[in-house]
C-alpha positions as CSV (number, residue, x, y, z in Angstrom):
1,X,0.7,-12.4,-12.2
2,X,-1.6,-10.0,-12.9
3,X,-4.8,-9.2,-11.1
4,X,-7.3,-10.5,-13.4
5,X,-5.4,-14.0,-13.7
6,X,-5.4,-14.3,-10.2
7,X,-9.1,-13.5,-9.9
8,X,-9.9,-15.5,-12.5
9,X,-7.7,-18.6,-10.4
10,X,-9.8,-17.5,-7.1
11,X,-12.6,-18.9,-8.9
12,X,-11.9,-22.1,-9.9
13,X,-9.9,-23.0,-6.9
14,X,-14.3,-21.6,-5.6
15,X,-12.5,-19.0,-2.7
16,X,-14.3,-16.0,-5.5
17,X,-17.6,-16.7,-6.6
18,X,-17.2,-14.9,-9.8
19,X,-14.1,-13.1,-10.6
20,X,-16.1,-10.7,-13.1
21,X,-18.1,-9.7,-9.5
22,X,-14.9,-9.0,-7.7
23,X,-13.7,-7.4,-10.6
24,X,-17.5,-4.9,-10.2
25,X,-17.0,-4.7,-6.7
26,X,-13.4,-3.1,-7.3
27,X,-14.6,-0.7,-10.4
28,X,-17.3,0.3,-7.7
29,X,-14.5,0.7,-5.2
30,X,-12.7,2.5,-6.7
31,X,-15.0,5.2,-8.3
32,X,-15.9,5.7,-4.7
33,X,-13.0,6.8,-3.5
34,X,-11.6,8.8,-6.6
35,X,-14.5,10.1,-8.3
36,X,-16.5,13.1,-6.4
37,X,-20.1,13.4,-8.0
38,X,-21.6,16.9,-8.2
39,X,-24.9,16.4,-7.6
40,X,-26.8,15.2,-4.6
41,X,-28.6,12.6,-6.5
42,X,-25.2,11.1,-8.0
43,X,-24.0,10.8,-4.3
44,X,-26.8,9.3,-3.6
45,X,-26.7,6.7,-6.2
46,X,-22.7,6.2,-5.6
47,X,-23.4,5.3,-2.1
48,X,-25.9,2.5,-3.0
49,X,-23.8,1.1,-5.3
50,X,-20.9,1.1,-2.3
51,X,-23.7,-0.2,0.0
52,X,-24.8,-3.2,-2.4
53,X,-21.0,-4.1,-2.9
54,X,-20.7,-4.2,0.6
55,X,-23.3,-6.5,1.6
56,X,-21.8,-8.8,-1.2
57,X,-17.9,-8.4,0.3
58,X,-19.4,-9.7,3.7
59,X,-21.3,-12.7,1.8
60,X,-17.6,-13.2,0.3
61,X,-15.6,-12.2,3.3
62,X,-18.1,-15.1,5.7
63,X,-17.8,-18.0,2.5
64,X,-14.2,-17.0,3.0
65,X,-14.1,-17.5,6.4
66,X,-16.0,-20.5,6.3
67,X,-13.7,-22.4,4.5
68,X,-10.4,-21.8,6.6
69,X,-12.1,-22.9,9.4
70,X,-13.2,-26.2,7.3
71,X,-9.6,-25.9,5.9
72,X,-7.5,-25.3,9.1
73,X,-9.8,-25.8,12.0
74,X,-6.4,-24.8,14.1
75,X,-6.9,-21.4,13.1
76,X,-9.8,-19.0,14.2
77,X,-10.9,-16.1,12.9
């Protein structure tokens, strides 16, 4: 199953709050790591992107959490 489709199933089972976000959050990702801006300002502006996406992976990553605790109280993470 490709990535997309299982995004795109993330989000109407509500564990993704948009799989077009988490789709962002990887393009953001991944020009991170494999793109090397030249200038300082680019840097700059790559890193707040990196630091916006972040904030919203740990709004994801707590949701997430969230609901295996409602889902398995057994388990703790």
């Amino acid at each position: 199953m490709p990535a997309l489709d299982r995004f795109d199933r993330l989000e109407q089972l509500t564990w993704l709050p948009s799989a077009e976000e988490w789709t962002e959050l990887r393009r953001v990702r991944n020009e991170f790591t494999h793109e090397y801006p030249e200038t300082t300002k680019e840097r700059f502006e790559r890193l707040q992107l990196a630091l916006v996406a972040a904030e919203k992976l740990l709004g994801i990553w707590e949701s997430m959490s969230l609901k295996i605790q409602r889902r398995f109280p057994e388990i703790k993470a």
